[in-house]
C-alpha positions as CSV (number, residue, x, y, z in Angstrom):
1,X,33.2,-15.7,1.5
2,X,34.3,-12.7,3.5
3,X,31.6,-10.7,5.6
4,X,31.5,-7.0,6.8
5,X,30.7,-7.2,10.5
6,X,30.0,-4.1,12.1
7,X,30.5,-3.1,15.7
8,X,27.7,-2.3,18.0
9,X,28.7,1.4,18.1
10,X,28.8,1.2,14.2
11,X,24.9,0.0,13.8
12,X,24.1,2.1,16.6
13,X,25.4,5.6,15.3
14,X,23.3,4.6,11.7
15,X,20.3,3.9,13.9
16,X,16.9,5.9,13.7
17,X,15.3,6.6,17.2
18,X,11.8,5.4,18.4
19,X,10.4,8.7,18.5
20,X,11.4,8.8,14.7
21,X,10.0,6.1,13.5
22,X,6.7,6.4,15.5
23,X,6.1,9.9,14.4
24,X,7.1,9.3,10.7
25,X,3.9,6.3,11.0
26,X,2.1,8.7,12.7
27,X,2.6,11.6,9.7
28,X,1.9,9.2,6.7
29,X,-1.1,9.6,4.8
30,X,-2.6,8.0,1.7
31,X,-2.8,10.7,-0.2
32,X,-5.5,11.5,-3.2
33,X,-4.8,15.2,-4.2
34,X,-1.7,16.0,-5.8
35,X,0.0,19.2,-6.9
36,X,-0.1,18.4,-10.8
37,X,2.2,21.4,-11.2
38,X,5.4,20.5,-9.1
39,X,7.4,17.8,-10.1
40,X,9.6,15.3,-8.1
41,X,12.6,15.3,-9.6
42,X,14.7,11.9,-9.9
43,X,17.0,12.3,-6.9
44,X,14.2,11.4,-4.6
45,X,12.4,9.2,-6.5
46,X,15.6,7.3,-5.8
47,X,15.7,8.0,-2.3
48,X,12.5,7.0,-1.9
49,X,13.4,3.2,-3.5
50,X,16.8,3.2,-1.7
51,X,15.0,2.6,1.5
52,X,12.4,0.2,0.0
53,X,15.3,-1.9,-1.2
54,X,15.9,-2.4,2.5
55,X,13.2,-3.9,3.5
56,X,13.2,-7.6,4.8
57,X,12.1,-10.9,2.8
58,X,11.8,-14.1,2.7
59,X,14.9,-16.4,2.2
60,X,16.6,-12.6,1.7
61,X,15.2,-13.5,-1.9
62,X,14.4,-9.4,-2.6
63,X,11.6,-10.5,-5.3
64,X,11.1,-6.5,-5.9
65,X,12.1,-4.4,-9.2
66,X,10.2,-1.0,-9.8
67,X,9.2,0.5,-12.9
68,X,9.2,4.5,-12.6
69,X,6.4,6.2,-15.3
70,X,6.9,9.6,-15.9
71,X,5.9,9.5,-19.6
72,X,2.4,11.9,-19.5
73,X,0.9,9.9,-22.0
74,X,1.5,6.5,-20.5
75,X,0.3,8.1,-17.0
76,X,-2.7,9.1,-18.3
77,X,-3.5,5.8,-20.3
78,X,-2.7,4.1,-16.7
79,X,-5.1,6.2,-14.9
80,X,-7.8,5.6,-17.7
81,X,-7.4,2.2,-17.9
82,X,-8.0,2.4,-13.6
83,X,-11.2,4.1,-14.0
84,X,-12.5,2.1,-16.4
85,X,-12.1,-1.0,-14.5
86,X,-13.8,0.9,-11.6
87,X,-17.1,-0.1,-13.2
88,X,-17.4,-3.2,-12.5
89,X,-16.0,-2.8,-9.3
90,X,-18.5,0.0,-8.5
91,X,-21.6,-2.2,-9.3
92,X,-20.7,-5.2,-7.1
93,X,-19.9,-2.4,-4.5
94,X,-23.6,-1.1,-4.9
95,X,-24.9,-4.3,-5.1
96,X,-23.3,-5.8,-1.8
97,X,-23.1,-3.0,0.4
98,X,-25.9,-0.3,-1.0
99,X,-23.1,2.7,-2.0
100,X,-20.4,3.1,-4.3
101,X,-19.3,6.1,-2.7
102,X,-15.9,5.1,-1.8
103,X,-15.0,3.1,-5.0
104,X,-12.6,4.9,-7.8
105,X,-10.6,7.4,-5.9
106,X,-8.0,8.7,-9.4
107,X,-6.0,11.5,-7.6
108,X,-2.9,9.1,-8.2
109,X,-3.5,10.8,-11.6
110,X,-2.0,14.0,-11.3
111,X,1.0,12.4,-9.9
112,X,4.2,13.3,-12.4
113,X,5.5,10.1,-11.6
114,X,4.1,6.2,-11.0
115,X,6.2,3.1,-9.3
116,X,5.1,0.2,-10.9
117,X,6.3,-2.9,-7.6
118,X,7.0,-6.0,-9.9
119,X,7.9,-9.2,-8.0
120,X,10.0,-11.9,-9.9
121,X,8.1,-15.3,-8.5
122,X,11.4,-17.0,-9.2
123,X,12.9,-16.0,-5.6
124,X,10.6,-18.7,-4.4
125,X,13.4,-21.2,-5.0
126,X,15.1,-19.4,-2.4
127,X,12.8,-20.7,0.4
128,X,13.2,-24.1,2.3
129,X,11.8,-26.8,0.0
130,X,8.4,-27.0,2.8
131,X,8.2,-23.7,2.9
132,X,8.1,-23.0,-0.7
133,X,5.3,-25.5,-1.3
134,X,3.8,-25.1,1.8
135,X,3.7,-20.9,1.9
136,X,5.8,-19.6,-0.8
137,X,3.2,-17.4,-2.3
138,X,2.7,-16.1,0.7
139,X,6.0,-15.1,1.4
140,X,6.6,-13.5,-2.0
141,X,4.0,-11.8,-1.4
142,X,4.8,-10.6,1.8
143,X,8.0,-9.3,0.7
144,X,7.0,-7.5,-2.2
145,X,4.3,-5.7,0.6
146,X,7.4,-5.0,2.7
147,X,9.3,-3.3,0.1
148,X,5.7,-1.2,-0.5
149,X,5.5,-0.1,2.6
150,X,8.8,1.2,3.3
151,X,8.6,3.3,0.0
152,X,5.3,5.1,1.6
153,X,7.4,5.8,4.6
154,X,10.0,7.6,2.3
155,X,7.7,9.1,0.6
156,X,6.1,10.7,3.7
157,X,9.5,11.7,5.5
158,X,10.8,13.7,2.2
159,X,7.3,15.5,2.4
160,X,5.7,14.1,-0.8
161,X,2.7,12.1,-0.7
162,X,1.4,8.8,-2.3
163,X,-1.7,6.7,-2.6
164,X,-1.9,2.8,-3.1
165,X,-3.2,1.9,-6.5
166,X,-3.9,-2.3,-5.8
167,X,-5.8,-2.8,-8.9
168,X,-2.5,-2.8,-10.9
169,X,-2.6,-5.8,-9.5
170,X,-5.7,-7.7,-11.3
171,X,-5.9,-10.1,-14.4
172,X,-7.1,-7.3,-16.6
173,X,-4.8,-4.3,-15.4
174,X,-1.9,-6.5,-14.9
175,X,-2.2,-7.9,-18.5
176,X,-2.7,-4.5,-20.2
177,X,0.2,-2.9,-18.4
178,X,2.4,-5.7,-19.2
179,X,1.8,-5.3,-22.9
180,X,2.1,-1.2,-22.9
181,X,5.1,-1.4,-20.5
182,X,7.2,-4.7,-22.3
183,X,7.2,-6.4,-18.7
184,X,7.9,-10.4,-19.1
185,X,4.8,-12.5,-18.5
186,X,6.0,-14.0,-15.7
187,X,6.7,-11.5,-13.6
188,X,4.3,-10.5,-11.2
189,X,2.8,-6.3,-10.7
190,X,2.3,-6.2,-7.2
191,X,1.2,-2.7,-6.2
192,X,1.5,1.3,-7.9
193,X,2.2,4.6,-6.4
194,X,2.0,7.8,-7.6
195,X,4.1,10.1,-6.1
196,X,4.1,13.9,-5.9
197,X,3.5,16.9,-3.7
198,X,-0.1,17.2,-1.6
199,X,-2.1,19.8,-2.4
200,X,-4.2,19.0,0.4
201,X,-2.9,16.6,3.3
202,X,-5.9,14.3,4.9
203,X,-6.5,13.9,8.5
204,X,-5.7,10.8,10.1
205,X,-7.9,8.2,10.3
206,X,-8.6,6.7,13.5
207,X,-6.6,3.5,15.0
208,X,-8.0,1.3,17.8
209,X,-6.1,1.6,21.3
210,X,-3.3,-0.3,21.9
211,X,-4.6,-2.2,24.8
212,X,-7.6,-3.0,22.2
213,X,-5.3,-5.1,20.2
214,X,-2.4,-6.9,22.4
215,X,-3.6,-9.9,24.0
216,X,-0.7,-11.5,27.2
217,X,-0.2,-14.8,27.7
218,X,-2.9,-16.1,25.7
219,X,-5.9,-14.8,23.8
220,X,-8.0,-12.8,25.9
221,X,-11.6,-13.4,25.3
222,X,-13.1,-9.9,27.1
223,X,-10.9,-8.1,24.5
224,X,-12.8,-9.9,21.5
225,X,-15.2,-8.1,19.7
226,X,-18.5,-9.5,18.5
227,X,-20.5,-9.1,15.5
228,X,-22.0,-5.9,16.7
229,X,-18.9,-3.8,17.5
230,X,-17.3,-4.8,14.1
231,X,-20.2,-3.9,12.2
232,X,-19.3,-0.3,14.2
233,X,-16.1,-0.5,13.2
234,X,-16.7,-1.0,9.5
235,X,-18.9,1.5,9.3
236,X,-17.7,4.2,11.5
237,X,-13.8,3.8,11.1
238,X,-13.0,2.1,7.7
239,X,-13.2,2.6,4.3
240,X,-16.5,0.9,3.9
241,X,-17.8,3.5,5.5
242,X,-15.8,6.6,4.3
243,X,-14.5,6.4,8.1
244,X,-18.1,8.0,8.8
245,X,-17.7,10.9,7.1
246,X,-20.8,10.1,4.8
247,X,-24.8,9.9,5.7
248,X,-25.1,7.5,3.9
249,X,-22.6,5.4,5.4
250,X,-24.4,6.1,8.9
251,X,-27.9,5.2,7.4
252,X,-26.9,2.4,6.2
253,X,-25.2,1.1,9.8
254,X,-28.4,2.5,11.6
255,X,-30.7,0.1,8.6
256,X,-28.1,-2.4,9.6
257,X,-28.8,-2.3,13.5
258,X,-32.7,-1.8,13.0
């Protein structure tokens, strides 16, 4: 088997810079408010999985396949089929955490076109024999996430915008979809993206400092948090608590601490 080795010089001239890549993380955004009026045409839909395609896996096993939707009638069976599994979801919300605020976000809608990430389980075979029984669902997995986020990333730097649909992902989407979309039973739906332009571009959420999260030479315990500062956290910089954008969120951290 013959192999293309390229020079130093050669990688180096294709390379992206730092400063690139940093502020590209820095710009992307998950985003839930879509321009239902422009369209993305297919050239950069393709661009956008031409980088995915890149991305590293497991045993080089490249478990990914995508299924673009832009059919309007399919997209909107997709997104009502999402909100009507957000039911459920919204009641064991409620019932664990006191809100439902932040369950059910469907701007993904208005997207003109969806990604479907399949996996093909199959790859597995690629992994050492351990690995595969020890870990390979993990590392399938953690391909098919590499693949996903690499596509947000090209998303972001051709100025469109996309939002993580995970629910795709469950016994009762995954089987629906299957069915409407003729995708074989044993292939796995990882993830969904809608992609299209914002029509309104979030703020960035917060991140903790660096020197919150690298630990030298072994774990260091002063950097640890305990059960009080991640109940902060949650409540003031997540999801959970609409990244304290909500009074209810605060109320409920402030009943919490009582």
């Amino acid at each position: 088997m013959t192999e293309t080795v390229q020079s130093a010089a050669q990688l180096d001239s294709d390379r992206a810079t730092y400063d690139e890549l940093l502020a590209l993380a820095r710009y992307r955004r998950s985003v839930r408010a879509i321009d239902p009026h422009r369209e993305v045409p297919d050239e950069l839909v393709e661009k956008v999985l031409e980088v995915a395609r890149w991305a590293p896996s497991a045993g080089n096993g490249q478990p990914w396949e995508f299924l673009v939707i832009r059919d309007d009638d399919m997209r909107r069976r997709i997104a009502e089929l999402y909100a009507k599994q957000m039911a459920d979801k919204r009641e064991m919300q409620e019932a664990v955490w006191g809100h439902r605020n932040h369950i059910g976000f469907t701007g993904f809608r208005n997207s003109p076109v969806f990604v479907l990430v399949l996996g093909d389980p199959r790859v597995i075979d690629a992994y050492p024999v351990r690995t595969a029984i020890e870990k390979g669902e993990n590392h399938f997995i953690s391909s098919l996430a590499q693949a996903t986020v690499l596509a947000h990333l090209a998303v972001a730097s051709l100025g469109l915008g996309s939002q993580w649909v995970s629910d795709v992902s469950s016994p009762y989407m995954s089987t629906m979809l299957k069915s409407w979309l003729g995708i074989p039973r044993g292939m796995k739906i990882y993830d969904m993206f809608g992609i299209g332009y914002p029509a309104v571009v979030p703020e960035p959420t917060s991140r903790r400092a660096l020197e919150e999260i690298i630990h030298r030479g072994q774990y260091e315990p002063g950097k640890g948090r305990d059960a009080a500062a991640v109940e902060r956290f949650l409540w003031d910089d997540t999801l959970l608590g609409g990244w304290g954008a909500t009074g209810a969120a605060k109320a409920r951290r402030t009943q919490a601490e009582a």
